[in-house]
C-alpha positions as CSV (number, residue, x, y, z in Angstrom):
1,X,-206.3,14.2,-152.2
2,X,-205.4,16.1,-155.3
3,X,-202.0,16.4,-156.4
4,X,-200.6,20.1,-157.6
5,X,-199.3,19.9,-160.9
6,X,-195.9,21.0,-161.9
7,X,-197.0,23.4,-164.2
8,X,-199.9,25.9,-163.5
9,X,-201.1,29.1,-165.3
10,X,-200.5,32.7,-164.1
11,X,-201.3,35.8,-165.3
12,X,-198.5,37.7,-166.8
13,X,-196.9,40.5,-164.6
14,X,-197.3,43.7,-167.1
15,X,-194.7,44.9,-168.5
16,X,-193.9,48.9,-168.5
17,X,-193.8,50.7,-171.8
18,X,-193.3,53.9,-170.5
19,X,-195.4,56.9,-168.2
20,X,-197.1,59.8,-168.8
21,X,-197.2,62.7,-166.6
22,X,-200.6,64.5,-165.8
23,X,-200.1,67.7,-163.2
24,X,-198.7,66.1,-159.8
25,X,-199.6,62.4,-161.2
26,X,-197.7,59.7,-163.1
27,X,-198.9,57.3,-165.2
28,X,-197.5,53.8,-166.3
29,X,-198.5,52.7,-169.5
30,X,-197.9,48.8,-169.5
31,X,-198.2,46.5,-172.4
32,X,-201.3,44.0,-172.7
33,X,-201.1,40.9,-170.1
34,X,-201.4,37.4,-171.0
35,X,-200.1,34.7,-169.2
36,X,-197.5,32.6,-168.1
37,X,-196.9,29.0,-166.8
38,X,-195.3,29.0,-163.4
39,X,-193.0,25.8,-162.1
40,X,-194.0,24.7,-158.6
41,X,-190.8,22.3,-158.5
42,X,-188.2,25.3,-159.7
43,X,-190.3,27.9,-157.5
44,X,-189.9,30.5,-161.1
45,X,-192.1,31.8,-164.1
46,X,-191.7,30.7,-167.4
47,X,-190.1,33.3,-169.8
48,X,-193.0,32.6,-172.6
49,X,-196.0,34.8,-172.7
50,X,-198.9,33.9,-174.6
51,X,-201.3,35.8,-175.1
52,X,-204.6,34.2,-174.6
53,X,-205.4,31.3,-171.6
54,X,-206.2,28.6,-174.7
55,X,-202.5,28.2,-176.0
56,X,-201.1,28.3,-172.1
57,X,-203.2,25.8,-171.5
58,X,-202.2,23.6,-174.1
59,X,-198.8,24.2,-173.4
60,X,-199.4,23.4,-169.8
61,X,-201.1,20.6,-170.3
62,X,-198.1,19.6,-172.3
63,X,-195.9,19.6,-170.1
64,X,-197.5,18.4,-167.3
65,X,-197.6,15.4,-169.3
């Protein structure tokens, strides 16, 4: 049996930068997503970002460890 790590990656939730209106439609504009760690003993998300899946790995790795 496997055992879940503490740590796992997650992609970002996007972040709004604003909306554009076209006719009857809105638009969200959202900034570029990366990724996150998530905590599965705190239940919460990680405030860092980063911005490509190599460096949250290694940061997940780190602290997994």
């Amino acid at each position: 049996m496997k055992m879940i790590s503490r740590f796992v990656i997650v992609p970002a939730i996007p972040t709004e930068t604003g909306s554009m209106r076209d006719g009857s439609r809105f638009y969200s504009q959202t900034a570029p997503i990366g990724f996150n760690l998530y905590d599965n003993e705190e239940k919460h998300r990680l405030k860092t970002t980063y911005q490509n899946r190599e460096e949250a790995e290694a940061e997940c790795q780190r602290l997994n460890l």
